[in-house]
N, C-alpha and C positions, 0 to 999 in steps of 0.2 A: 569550531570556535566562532561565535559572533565578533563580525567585526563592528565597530562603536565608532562613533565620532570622534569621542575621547580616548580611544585604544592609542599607545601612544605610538606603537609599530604600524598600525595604520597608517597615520601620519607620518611616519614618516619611511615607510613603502610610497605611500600618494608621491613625496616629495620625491624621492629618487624615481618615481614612473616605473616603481616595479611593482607596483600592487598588481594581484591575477584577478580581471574580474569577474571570471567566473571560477573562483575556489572550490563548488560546489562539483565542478565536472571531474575532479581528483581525486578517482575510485581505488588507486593500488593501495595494495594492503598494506604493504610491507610501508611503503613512505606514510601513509595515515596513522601505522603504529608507530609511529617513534616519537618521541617527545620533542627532538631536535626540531623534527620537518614539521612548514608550515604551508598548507597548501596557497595560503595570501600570499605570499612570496614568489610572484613570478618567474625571478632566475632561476632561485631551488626546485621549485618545479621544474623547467626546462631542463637545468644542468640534471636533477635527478634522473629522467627520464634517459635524458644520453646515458649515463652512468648504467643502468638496470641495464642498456643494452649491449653494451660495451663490456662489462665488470661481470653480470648475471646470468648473460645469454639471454636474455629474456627476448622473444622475437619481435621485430619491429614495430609491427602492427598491433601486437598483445601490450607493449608498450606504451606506444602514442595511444590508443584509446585509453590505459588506464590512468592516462595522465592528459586526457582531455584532447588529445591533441590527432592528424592524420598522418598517413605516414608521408606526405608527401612534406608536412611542416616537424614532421622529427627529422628530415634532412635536412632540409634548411638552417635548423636550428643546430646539428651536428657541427655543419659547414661554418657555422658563424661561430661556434665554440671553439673548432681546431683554428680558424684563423684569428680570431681574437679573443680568447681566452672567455672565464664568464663573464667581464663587464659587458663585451657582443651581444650577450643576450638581454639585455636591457633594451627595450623596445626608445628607439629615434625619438626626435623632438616633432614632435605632428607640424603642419604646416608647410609651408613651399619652401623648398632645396635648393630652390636658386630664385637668378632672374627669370619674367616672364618677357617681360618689353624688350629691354637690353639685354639681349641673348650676345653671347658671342660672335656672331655675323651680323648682326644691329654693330656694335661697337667698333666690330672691323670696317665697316661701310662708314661710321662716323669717325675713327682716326683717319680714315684715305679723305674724308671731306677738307676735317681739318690739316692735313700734311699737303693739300694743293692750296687749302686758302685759310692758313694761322688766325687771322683776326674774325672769324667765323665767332660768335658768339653762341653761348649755348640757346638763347631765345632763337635766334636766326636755326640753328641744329633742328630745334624741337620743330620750326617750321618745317624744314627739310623731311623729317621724318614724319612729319602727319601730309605733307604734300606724294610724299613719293614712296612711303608704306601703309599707308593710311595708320598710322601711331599715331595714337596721343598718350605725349612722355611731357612732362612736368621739367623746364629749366634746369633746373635745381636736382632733377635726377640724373641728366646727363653729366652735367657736371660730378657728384659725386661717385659715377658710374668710372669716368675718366680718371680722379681722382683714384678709385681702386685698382682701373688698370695700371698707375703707374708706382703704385706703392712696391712691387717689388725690385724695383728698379731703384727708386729714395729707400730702402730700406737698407741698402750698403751704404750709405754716405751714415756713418754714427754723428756725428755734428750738424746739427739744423744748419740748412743755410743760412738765415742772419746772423749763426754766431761764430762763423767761418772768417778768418781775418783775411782783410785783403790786399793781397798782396801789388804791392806798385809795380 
């Protein structure tokens, strides 16, 4: 099958991040005869692949190549099916998984700043951490960096504080 700009399963594989982009590498028989199976379909490829070897017997290695793949990433990709079902196989959001600056021991070093000296502003912080980790952090990101460390804490209180009555 060509896929098209205007295919409208294209689009909307692209959007869900399960387009396979290389569909061309999907040699097995049996999944290229059926009419169901689409080898642009990244999950169904993967989950098939499990499937064949699981369901068919078909040997590991005979498997992940005829579905593009090695056998060290048909495990992985096993692994990620038993533990979370086929959405797991839907490849992450590209990009960075966390912080880089404000790592967790960044942030523990700046609560212990602020819990000996409260009125510490975050300009005065940002100084601290480019004087004595050589960082340069932006104001405005410590602060909001703070702000997520304490959200699980205000997230028990269901009433904002200003609409808290108070009490004499």
């Amino acid at each position: 099958m060509a896929a098209t700009a205007t295919d409208p399963k294209v689009t909307a594989l692209t959007a869900a991040r399960s387009l396979n982009p290389h569909p061309e590498r999907v040699v097995d028989e049996v999944f290229l005869a059926s009419p169901f199976c689409d080898a642009r379909d990244l999950v169904q490829v993967k989950y098939e692949m499990v499937r064949r070897v699981r369901v068919d017997k078909v040997p590991v290695a005979q498997a992940a190549r005829a579905f593009g793949y090695c056998r060290q990433a048909f495990y992985e990709i096993a692994a990620a099916l038993d533990a979370g079902g086929p959405s797991a196989l839907v490849p992450g959001k590209p990009g960075p998984k966390g912080p880089t600056k404000l790592t967790a021991q960044v942030m523990d070093l700046v609560c212990d700043w602020l819990a000996a000296e409260p009125a510490l502003s975050s300009r005065q912080l940002a100084v601290r951490l480019r004087d004595e980790l050589c960082l340069a952090v932006h104001p405005r990101s410590i602060e909001r960096a703070l702000v997520r460390r304490r959200e699980p804490e205000d997230a028990v209180d269901e009433v904002p504080i200003a609409r808290r009555a108070v009490r004499p």
